[in-house]
C-alpha positions in Angstrom: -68.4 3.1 2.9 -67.8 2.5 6.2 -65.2 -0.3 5.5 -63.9 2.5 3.2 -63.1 4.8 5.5 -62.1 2.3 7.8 -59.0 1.1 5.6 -57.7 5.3 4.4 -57.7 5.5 8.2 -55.0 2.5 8.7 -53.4 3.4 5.4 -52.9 7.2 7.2 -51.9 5.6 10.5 -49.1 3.2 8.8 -47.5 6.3 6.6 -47.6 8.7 10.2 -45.7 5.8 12.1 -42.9 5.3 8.7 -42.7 9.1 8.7 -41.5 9.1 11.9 -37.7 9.5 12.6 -35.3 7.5 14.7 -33.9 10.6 16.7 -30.1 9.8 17.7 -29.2 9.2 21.2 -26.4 12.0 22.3 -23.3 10.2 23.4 -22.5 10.3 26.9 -19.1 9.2 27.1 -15.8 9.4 29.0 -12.8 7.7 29.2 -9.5 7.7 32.3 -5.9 6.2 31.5 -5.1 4.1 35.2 -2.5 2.4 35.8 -3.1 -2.1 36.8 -3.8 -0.8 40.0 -6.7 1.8 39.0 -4.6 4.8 39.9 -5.2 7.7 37.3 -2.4 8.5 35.8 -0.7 10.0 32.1 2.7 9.0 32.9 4.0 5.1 32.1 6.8 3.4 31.6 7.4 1.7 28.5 7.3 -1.6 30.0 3.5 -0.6 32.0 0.4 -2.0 30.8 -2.2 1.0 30.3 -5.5 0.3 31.4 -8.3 2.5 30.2 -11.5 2.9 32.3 -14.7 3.8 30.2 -17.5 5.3 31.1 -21.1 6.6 29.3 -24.0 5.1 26.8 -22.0 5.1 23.5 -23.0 1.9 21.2 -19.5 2.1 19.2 -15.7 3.1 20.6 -13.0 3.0 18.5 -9.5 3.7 19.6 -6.4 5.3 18.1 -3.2 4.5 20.8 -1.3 7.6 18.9 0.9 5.0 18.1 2.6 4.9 14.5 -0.2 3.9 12.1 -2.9 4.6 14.8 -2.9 8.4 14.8 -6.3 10.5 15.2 -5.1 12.8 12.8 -4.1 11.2 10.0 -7.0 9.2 10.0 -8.2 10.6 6.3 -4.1 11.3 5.4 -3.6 9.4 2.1 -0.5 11.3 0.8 2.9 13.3 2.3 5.7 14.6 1.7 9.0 12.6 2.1 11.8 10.7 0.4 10.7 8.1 -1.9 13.8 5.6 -2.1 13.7 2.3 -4.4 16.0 -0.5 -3.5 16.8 -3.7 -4.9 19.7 -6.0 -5.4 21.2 -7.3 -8.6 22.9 -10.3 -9.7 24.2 -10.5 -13.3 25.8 -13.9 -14.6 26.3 -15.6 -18.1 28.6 -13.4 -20.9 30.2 -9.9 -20.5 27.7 -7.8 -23.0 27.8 -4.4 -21.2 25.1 -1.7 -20.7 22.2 -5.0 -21.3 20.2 -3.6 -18.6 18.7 -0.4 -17.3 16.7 1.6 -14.7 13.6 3.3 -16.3 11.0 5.9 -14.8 7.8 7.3 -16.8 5.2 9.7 -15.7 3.7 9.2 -19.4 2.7 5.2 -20.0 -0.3 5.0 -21.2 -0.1 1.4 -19.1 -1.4 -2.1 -20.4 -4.3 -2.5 -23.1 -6.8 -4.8 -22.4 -8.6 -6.5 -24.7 -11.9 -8.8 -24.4 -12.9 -11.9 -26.1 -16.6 -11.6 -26.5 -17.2 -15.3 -26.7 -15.8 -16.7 -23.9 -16.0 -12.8 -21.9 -12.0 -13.3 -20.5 -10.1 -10.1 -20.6 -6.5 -10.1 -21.8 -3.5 -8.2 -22.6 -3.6 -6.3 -25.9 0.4 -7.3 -26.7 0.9 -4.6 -29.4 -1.4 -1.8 -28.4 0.7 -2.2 -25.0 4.1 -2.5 -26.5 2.9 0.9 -28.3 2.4 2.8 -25.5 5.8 1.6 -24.4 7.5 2.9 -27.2 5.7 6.4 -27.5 6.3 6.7 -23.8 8.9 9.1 -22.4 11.6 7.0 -20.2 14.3 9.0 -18.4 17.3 6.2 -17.9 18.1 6.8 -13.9 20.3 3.6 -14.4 23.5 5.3 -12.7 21.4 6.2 -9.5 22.1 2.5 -8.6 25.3 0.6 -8.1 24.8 -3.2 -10.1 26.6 -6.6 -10.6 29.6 -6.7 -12.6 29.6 -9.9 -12.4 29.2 -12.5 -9.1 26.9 -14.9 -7.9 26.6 -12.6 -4.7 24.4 -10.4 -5.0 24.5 -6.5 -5.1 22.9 -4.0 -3.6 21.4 -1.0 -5.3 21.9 1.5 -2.3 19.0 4.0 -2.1 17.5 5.5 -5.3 16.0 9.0 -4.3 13.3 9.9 -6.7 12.2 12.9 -5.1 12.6 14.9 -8.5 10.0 12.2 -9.9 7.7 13.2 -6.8 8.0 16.9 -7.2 6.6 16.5 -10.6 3.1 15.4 -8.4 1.9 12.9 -10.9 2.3 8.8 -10.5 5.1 6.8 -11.9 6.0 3.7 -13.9 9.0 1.7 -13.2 10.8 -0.5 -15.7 13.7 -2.7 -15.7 14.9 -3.0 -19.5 17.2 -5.9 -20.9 18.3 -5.4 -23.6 21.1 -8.0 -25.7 22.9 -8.3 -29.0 23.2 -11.4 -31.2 26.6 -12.7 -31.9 27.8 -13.3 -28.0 26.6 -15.1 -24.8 23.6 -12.9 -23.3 23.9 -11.8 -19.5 21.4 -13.5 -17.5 19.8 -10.9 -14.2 18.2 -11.4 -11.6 16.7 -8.7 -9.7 15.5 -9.6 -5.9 14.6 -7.4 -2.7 12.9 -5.0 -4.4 11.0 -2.2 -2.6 10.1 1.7 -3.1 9.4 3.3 -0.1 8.1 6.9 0.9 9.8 7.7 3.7 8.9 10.8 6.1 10.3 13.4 8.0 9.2 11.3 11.7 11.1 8.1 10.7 7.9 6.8 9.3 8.4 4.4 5.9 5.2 3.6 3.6 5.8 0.7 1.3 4.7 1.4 -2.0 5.3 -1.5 -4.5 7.7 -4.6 -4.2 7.0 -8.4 -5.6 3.3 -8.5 -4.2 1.2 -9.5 -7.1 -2.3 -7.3 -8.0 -4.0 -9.9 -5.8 -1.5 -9.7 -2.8 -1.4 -6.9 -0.2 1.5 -4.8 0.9 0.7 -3.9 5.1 2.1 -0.8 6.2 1.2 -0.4 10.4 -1.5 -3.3 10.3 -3.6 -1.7 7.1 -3.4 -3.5 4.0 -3.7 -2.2 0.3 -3.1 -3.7 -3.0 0.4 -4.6 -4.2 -0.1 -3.1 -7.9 1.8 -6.3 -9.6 4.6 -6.5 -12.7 3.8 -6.5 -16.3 6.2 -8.2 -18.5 6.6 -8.1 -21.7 8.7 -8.1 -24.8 8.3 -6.7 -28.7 8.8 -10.2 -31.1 10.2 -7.7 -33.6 12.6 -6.7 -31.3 12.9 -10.1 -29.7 12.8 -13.0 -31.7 14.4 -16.1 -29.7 11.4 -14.6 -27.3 13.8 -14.0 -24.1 11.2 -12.6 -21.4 11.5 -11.6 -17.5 10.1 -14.4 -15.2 8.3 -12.7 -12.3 8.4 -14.6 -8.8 5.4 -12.6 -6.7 6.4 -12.5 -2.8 5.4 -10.6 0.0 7.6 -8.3 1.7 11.2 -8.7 0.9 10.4 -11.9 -1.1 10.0 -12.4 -4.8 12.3 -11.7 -8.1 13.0 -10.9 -11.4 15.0 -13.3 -13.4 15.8 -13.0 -17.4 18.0 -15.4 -19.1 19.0 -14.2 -22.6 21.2 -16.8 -24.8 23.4 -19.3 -22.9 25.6 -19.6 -25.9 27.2 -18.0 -28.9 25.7 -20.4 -31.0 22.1 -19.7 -29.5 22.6 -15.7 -30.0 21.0 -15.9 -33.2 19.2 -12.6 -32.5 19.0 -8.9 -30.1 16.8 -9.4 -27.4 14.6 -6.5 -25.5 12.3 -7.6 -22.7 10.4 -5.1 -19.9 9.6 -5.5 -16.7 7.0 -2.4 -15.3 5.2 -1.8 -12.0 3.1 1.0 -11.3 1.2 3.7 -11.6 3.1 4.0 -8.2 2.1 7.5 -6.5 6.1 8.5 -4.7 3.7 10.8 -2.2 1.1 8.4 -0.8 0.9 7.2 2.7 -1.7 4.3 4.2 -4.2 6.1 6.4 -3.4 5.8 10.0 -6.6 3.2 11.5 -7.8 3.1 14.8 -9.2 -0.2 16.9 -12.4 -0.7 17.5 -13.2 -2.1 21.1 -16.5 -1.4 21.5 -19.9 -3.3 19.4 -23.1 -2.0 20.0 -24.7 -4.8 21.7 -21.3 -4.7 24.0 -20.6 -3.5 27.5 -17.1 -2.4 27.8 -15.8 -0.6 30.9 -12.1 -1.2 30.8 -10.1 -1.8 27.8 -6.4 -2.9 28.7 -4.3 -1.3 25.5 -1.8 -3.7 23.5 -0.2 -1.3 21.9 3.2 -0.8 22.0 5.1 2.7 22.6 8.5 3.5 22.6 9.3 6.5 24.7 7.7 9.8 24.0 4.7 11.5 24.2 1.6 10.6 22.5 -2.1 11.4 22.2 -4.5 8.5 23.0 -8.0 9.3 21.1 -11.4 7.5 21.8 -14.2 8.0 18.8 -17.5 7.2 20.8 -20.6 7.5 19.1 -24.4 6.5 18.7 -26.3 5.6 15.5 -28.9 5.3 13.8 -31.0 5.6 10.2 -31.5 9.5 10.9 -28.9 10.2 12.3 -25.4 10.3 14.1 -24.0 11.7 17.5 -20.2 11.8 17.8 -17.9 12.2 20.9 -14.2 12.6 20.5 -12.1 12.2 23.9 -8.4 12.6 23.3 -6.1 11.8 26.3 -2.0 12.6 26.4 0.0 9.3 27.2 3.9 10.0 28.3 5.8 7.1 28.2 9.6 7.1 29.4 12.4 4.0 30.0 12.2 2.3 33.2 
């Protein structure tokens, strides 16, 4: 009995001490901009080096230089208002068939079907169930928003498509590039290249928003990366029997290209040919989040953080997220700082 008691005593002891909570240490915390020398100071030029001195118990500092892309405020901002502008560049070569390509936009593709082999457990495309969706899709031709090759091995450029009436309509966006040949003559051959659709804002900012990246590739806007959304391409074999496709060539940035080569000769023209070439759901409003630094682990001691980051003139909010943490709980301190930089 007495062994008993001895053991509900221990067992009540261990569930009192796991019951207890981890109170949060409140963040002491405080931050001056100096100059190299240690003089306080808001005011730099844009070629001084900006020293901050820190001060307090926080664990964890983050820091946002006000910067583009490292703005407090738009932290949680994942869409705005701007100018969405596609631009690409165009090369068309082989035969004189007019009207064999065009500029499409849907707010209504249903997208690609997938389809999986239960066997083996791959995934792949469902070719008809997508080419369906495709065809019951609403595409509005915005062909004659761009200027394009009439012929050359130098490439044109597009100049800037606005699709702000696509944006108004506040829902995403599928963009396709549609060939489209008769039998009887030499096909054209086009190659697209430099493709990009950008949102651009009101304060000069511009948020890339799909170009040649593939689905596994990232497309950086200000240091943050997020997935380049990739090309489907695809053709109807009823609509396409010599099977004339697009060749997509993923690239980063201003790299990559679409290239389709119908028939080379009369005799080959045996056929029509119609081949797509889609990106999106693309959303013409979004914007990467603005992301701060971190410069301070817990188990570091920082007291002076020199700042790398780059300002032209103008004035600017510095912001340092402080804060302590634990299981139960979470104390924040937000210490925000004005920076004015001017030319030497």
């Amino acid at each position: 009995m007495k062994a008993l008691y001895t053991i509900i005593l221990a067992g009540t002891l261990m569930l009192a001490a796991c019951d207890k909570s981890i109170d949060e240490k409140p963040v002491s915390f405080d931050v001056t901009s100096t100059k190299t020398n240690g003089q306080a100071s808001s005011d730099f030029k844009t070629t001084d080096t900006i020293v901050y001195q820190i001060s307090g118990n926080a664990d964890i500092v983050t820091f946002y230089s006000g910067a583009t892309g490292q703005r407090y405020e738009f932290r949680d901002r994942t869409t705005a208002n701007g100018v969405p502008q596609l631009q690409f560049s165009s090369v068309r070569a082989n035969g004189t068939q007019a009207n064999s390509i065009q500029l499409l936009v849907s707010s209504d593709f249903k997208g690609v079907v997938a389809k999986s082999q239960t066997i083996t457990g791959v995934i792949t495309r469902d070719t008809a169930a997508t080419n369906a969706n495709i065809a019951a899709a609403n595409w509005t031709d915005i062909s004659s928003r761009a200027a394009w090759s009439t012929g050359s091995t130098t490439a044109t450029p597009s100049g800037k498509v606005d699709l702000s009436d696509f944006a108004a309509q506040g829902k995403p966006v599928f963009i396709a590039f549609k060939y489209k040949a008769l039998a009887g003559s030499i096909q054209n051959k086009w190659t697209i290249t430099a493709f990009s659709l950008n949102n651009l804002l009101e304060d000069n900012t511009s948020y890339t928003l799909a170009n040649f990246a593939a689905s596994n590739q990232s497309i950086t806007n200000y240091g943050v990366n997020t997935p380049g959304l990739g090309w489907l391409s695809i053709y109807d074999e009823s609509l396409n029997a010599n099977k004339y496709g697009w060749v997509y060539t993923t690239g980063t940035g201003a790299a990559g290209s679409l290239v389709i080569t119908g028939a080379a000769t009369v005799a080959a023209a045996t056929s029509p040919a119609e081949s797509w070439a889609i990106v999106g759901p693309v959303d013409l409003r979004k914007v990467t989040p603005d992301a701060g630094v971190g410069i301070k682990e817990i188990t570091a001691l920082v007291k002076r953080y020199v700042s790398t980051a780059v300002y032209p003139a103008g004035n600017y909010k510095a912001t340092f997220v402080a804060s302590n943490n634990t299981v139960d709980g979470t104390s924040v301190a937000v210490k925000q700082l004005p920076i004015n930089i001017t030319n030497p």
